[in-house]
C-alpha positions as CSV (number, residue, x, y, z in Angstrom):
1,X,0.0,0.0,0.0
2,X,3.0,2.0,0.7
3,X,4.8,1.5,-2.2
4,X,1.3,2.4,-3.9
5,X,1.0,5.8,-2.1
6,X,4.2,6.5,-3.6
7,X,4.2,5.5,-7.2
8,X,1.1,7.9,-7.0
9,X,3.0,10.5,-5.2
10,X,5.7,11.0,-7.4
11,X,4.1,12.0,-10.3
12,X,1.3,14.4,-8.5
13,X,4.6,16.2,-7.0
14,X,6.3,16.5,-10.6
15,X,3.1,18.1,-11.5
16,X,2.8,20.2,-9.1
17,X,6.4,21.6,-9.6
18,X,5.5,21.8,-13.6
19,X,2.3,24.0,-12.6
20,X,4.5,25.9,-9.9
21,X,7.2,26.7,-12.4
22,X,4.8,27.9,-14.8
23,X,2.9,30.7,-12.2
24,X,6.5,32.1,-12.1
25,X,7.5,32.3,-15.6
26,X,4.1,33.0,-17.1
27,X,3.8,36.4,-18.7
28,X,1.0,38.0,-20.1
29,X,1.7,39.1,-23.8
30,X,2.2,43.0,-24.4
31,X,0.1,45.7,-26.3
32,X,1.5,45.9,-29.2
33,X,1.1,49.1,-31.8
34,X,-1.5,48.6,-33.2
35,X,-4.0,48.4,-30.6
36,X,-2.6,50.8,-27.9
37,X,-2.9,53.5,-31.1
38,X,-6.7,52.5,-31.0
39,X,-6.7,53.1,-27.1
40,X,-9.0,51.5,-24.7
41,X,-12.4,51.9,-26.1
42,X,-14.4,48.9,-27.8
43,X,-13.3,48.5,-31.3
44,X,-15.4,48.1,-34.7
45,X,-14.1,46.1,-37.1
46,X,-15.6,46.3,-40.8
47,X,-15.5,42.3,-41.5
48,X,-14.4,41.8,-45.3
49,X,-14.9,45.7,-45.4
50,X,-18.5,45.5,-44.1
51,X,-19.9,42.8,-46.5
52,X,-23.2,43.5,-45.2
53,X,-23.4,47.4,-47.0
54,X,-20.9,46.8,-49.6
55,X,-19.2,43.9,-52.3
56,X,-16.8,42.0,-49.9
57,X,-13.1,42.9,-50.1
58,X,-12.9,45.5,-52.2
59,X,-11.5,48.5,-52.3
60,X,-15.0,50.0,-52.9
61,X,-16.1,48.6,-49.2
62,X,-12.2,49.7,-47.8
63,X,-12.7,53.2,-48.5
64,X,-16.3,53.5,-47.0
65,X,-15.8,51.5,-43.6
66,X,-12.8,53.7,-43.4
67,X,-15.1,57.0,-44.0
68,X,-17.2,55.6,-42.2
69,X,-15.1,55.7,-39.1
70,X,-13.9,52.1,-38.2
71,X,-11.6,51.1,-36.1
72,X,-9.9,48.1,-38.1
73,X,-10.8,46.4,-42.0
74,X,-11.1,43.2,-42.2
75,X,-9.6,41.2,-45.0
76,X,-8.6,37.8,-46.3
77,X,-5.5,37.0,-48.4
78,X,-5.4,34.4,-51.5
79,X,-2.5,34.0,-54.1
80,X,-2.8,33.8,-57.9
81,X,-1.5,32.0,-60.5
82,X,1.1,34.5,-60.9
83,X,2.5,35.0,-57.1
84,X,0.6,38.1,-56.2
85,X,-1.0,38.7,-53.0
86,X,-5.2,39.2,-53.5
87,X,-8.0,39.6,-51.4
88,X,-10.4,37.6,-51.4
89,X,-12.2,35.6,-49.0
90,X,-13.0,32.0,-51.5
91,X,-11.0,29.6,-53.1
92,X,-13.5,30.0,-55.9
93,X,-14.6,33.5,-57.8
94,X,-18.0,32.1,-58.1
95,X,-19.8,33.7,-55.2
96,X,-18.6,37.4,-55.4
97,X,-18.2,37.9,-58.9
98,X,-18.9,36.9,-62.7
99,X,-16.0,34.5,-63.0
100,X,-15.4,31.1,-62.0
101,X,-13.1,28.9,-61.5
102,X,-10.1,28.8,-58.3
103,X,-8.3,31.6,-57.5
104,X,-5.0,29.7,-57.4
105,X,-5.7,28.9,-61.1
106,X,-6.5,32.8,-62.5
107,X,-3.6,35.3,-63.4
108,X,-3.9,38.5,-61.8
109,X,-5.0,40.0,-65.0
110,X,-7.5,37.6,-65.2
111,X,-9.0,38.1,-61.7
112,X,-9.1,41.7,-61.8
113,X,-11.1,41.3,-65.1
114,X,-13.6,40.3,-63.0
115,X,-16.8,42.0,-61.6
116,X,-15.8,41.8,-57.8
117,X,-19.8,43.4,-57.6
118,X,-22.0,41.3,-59.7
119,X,-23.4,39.2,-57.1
120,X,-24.1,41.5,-54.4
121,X,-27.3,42.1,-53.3
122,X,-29.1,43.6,-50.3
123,X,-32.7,42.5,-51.0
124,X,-31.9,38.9,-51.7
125,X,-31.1,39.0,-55.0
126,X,-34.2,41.9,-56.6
127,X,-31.7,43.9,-57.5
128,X,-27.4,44.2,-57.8
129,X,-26.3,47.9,-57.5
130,X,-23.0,47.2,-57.6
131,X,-22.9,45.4,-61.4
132,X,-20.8,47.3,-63.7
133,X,-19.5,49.8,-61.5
134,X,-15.7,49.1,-61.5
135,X,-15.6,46.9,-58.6
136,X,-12.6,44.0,-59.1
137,X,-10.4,42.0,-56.7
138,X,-7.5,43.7,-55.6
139,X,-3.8,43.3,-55.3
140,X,-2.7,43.4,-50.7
141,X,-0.3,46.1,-52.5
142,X,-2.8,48.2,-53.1
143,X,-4.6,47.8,-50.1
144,X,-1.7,49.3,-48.2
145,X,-1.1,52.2,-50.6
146,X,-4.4,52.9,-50.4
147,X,-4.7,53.1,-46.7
148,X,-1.3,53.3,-45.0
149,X,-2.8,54.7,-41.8
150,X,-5.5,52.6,-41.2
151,X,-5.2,49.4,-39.2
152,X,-6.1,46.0,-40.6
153,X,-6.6,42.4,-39.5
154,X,-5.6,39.7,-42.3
155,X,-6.2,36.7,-42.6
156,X,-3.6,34.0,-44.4
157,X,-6.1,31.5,-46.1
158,X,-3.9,29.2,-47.7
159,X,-0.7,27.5,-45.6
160,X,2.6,26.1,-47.3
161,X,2.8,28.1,-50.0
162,X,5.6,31.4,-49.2
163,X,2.4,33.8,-48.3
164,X,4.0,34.0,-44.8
165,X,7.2,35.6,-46.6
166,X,5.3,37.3,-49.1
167,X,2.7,39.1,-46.5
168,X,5.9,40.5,-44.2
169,X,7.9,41.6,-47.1
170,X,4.9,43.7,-48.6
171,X,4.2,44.9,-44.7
172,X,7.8,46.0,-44.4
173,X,7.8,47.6,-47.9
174,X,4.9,49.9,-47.3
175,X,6.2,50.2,-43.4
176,X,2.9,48.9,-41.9
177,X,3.9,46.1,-39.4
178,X,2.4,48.5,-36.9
179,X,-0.9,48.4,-38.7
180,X,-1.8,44.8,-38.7
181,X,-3.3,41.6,-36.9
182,X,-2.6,38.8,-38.9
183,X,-4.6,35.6,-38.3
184,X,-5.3,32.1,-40.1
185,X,-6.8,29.1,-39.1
186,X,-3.3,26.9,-39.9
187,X,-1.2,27.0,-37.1
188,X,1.5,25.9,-38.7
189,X,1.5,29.2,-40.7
190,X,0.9,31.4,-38.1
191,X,3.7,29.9,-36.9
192,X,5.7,30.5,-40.4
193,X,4.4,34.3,-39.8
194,X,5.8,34.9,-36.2
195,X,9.3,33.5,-37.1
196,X,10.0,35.3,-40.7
197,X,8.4,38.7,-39.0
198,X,8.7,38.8,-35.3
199,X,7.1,41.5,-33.4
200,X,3.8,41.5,-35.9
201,X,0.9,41.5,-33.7
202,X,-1.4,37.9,-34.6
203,X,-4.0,36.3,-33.0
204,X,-4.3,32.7,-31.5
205,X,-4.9,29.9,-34.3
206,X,-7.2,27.0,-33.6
207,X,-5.3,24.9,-30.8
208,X,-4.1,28.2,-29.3
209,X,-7.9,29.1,-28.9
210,X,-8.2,25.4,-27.5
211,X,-5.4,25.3,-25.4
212,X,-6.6,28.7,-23.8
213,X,-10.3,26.8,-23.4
214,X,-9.1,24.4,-21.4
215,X,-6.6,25.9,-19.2
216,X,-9.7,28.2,-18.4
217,X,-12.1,25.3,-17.3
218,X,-9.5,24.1,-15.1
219,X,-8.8,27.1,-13.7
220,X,-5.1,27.9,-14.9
221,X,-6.0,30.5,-17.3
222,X,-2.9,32.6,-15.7
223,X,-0.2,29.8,-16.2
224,X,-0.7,31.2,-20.3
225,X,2.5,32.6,-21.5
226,X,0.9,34.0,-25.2
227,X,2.4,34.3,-28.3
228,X,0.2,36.3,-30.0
229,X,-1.8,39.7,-28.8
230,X,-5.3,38.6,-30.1
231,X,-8.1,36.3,-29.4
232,X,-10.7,36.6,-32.3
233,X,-13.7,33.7,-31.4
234,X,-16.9,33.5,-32.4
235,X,-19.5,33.5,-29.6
236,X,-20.6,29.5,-30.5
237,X,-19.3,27.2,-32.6
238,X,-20.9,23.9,-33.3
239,X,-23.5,25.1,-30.9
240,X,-21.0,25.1,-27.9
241,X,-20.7,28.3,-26.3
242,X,-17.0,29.5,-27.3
243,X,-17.2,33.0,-25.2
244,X,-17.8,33.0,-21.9
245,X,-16.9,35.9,-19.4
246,X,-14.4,33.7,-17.5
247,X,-12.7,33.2,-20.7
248,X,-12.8,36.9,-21.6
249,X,-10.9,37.9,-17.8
250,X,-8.7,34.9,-18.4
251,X,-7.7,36.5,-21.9
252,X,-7.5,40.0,-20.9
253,X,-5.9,39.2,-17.8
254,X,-3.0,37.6,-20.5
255,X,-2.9,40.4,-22.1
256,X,-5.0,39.6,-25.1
257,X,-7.3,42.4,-26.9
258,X,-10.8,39.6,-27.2
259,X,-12.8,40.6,-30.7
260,X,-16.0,38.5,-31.5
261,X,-16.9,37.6,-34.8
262,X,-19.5,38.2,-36.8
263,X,-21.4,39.5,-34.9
264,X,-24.0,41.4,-36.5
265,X,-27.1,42.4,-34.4
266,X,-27.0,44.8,-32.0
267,X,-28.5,43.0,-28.7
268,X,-26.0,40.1,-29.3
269,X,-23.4,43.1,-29.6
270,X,-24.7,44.9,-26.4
271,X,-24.6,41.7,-24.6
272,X,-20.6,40.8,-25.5
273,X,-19.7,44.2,-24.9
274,X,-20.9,43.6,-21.6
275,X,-19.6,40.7,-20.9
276,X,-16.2,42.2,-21.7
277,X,-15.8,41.9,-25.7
278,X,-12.7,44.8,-26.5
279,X,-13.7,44.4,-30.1
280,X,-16.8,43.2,-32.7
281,X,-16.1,41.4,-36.1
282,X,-18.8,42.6,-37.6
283,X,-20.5,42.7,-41.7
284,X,-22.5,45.8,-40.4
285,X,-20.2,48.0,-38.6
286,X,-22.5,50.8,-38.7
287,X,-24.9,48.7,-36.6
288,X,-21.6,48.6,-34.0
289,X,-20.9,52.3,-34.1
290,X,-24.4,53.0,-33.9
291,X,-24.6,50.8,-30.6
292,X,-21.4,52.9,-29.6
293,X,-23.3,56.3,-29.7
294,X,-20.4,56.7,-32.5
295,X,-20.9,58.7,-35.9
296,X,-22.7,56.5,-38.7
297,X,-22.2,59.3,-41.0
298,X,-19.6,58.7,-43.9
299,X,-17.2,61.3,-44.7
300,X,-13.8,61.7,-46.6
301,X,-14.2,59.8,-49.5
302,X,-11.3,60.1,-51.3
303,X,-13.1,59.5,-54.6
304,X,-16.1,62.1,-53.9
């Protein structure tokens, strides 16, 4: 029985010295850049540009999220046939515009001789404003010339393939490391991302958000040492609530900025923001800035 209590002994003590080493070391992650120059209040942040008012990811929806006042644009990155860096949210051109076919599989040329605004509608299909008017897919590049000052969050949707290299080199060209949150579901190229440019802010991949999940339902949400600044969860996912206000101290007491996505009516918005949400994902920001008591009016179009 002895011998027992001490085969079981052994390993509880080595676990507890793991856990006790840990609540020394641990360190929440600092601020970095880009948020503390957005300061404390909640932040709205124009998902795919505010896909809700406007054709997703275009430079159309950009420049009126950013007149509108936004805090952050939204975006996702794919990579064309010919190397370059566009945003776009699919693998396919089929849902946004009058093209088809894989994104991977198009030339620039040929992707930005699409209609980027064919499809959208905001009566469910009645009528498409937005056909004909000059909307295409654009290059990251021109993203960032177009709006040096405004801060982003991107998202790498394809892993393994150099966009890792490619996003930091266009980031440290244009001199906007300070501007972004980069994301992706692949850890392994979030990963890529934090090695080839250290000190870009990026938010936690899948297992990070599932690591951090757990560690808060066992109560050792402060033995987190973070590598990235940002949590970005939705508020349920698979009908399992993902956001829960234990999670959001845990996270903010790690130093992570928490932004819910897509989050889109206004009592679900009220109701994270209350619970402690720091920022909303959202396809109608100017239900958010509403919410806020912020302007809704859109000013400072550049092409007025």
């Amino acid at each position: 029985m002895l011998r027992f209590a001490r085969f079981l002994l052994v390993p509880l003590l080595l676990l507890v010295a793991i856990l006790a080493g840990l609540a020394l070391t641990s360190q929440p992650t600092p601020t970095p850049a880009v948020l503390s120059e957005l300061g404390e209040r909640p932040l709205v942040i124009a998902h795919r540009g505010g896909r809700g008012l406007w054709p997703e990811n275009s430079l159309f929806a950009f420049e009126r999220a950013s007149a509108l006042g936004v805090d952050m644009l939204e975006m996702d990155l794919h990579r064309s046939r010919d190397g370059e860096l566009v945003v776009i949210h699919d693998k396919q051109v089929e849902r946004t515009t009058n093209g088809s076919g894989r994104v991977v599989d198009l030339d620039l040329a040929e992707l930005q001789a699409l209609d980027a605004g064919y499809r959208w509608s905001a009566d469910g299909g009645e009528s498409f404003p937005y056909r004909g008017q000059g909307v295409r897919i654009p290059t990251f590049a021109e993203v960032l010339q177009r709006f040096p000052a405004q801060a982003k969050v991107v998202e790498i949707k394809v892993p393994g393939v150099g966009m890792e290299q490619q996003l930091c080199e266009l980031l440290t060209r244009y001199q906007q490391r300070d501007k972004v949150i980069v994301g992706s579901f692949y850890e392994r190229s979030l990963q890529h991302f934090r090695e080839v440019c250290p000190r870009v802010a990026t938010s936690a991949g899948p297992g990070s958000v599932r690591l951090l999940v757990a560690l808060d339902w066992l109560g050792l949400g402060r033995l987190l040492s973070p590598s990235y600044q940002a949590l970005q969860i939705p508020e349920q996912s698979d009908g399992i609530r993902v956001a829960s206000p234990s999670l959001l101290r845990a996270a903010q007491e790690r130093g992570l900025n928490v932004q819910l996505w897509t989050i889109n009516e206004q009592p679900v918005m009220r109701h994270l923001l209350d619970m402690g949400a720091q920022g909303l994902i959202t396809d109608y920001p100017d239900r958010a800035l509403q919410l806020l008591g912020r302007s809704t009016r859109i000013t400072s179009l550049s092409d007025r």
